[in-house]
C-alpha positions, 0 to 999 in steps of 0.5 A: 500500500502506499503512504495514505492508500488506506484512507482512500482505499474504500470509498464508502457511503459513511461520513467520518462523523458518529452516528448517535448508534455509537453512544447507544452501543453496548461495548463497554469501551465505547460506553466509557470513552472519555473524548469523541470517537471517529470511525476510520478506516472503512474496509468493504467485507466481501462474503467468500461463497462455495469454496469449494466447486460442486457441480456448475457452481464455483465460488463467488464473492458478494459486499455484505458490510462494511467495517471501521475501527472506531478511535477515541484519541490515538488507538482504536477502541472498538469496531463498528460493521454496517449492514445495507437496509432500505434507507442505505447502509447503517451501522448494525453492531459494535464490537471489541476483542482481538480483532482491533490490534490483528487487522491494525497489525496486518495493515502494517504489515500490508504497508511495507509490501511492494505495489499499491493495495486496496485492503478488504476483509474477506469473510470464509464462513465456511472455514471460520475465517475472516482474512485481509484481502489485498486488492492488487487495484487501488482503484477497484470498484470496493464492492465488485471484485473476487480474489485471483487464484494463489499463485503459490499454496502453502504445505501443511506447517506445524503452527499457524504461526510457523514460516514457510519452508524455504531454501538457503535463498531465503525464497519459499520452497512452495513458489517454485 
């Protein structure tokens, strides 16, 4: 991503401002904030489909919501998604939890990699799983879209947090 790319990585219909859903949310940070709140970082969350094939039906991606990091002062305190309803979208709940500092970290992560991103979150229901999709189109339509086919797999590893296996390169021994 490059410097500034989050903020306009989506264009979402929300304003920065809180809507007063927020001073009625029931997350005991954002009942307790002590200075105003923003929501930022708007992330389109796309809904993965049929993972696997079956028969003429193959996997599809469709925009379900989207989701901000809500901030009082420097750090985000909650999460906040949206859901369309017939006056457009709103947002629907609130929540706290390891999300906040996982995706916050992932961004960074995201920033340090070469070429121009636009960050979506990715939604498995049937893996249990939400991940970071890095569009490799900035300037993609946020709600359009579907992710490119891996273009290298990762082998089994003994923990989530384990590296891939590579060569005396350096390189990733699954890329080759």
């Amino acid at each position: 991503m490059s410097p500034g790319s989050r903020a306009r990585a989506a264009q979402c219909p929300h304003g920065p401002r809180i809507p007063s859903a927020v001073r009625e949310a029931t997350t005991p940070s954002l009942r307790s904030a002590q200075q105003p709140v923003t929501a930022e970082l708007p992330l389109p969350v796309h809904v993965l489909d049929q993972v696997v094939p079956q028969g003429d039906r193959r996997p599809r991606t469709r925009l379900a919501g989207w989701r901000f990091l809500i901030r009082c002062g420097d750090r985000a305190i909650a999460a906040a998604d949206t859901m369309l309803t017939p006056d457009g979208w709103a947002f629907s709940h609130f929540f706290e939890g390891p999300y906040l500092t996982s995706t916050e970290l992932a961004l960074q992560q995201a920033e340090t990699l070469p070429g121009d991103y636009q960050p979506r979150l990715l939604s498995v229901p049937e893996l249990y799983m939400l991940t970071l999709w890095l569009r490799g189109d900035r300037e993609a339509d946020p709600a359009k879209g579907k992710p490119a086919p891996p273009t290298c797999s990762y082998r089994s590893l003994p923990h989530p947090r384990a590296s891939p296996p590579t060569d005396r390169t350096g390189s990733p021994t699954c890329c080759r």
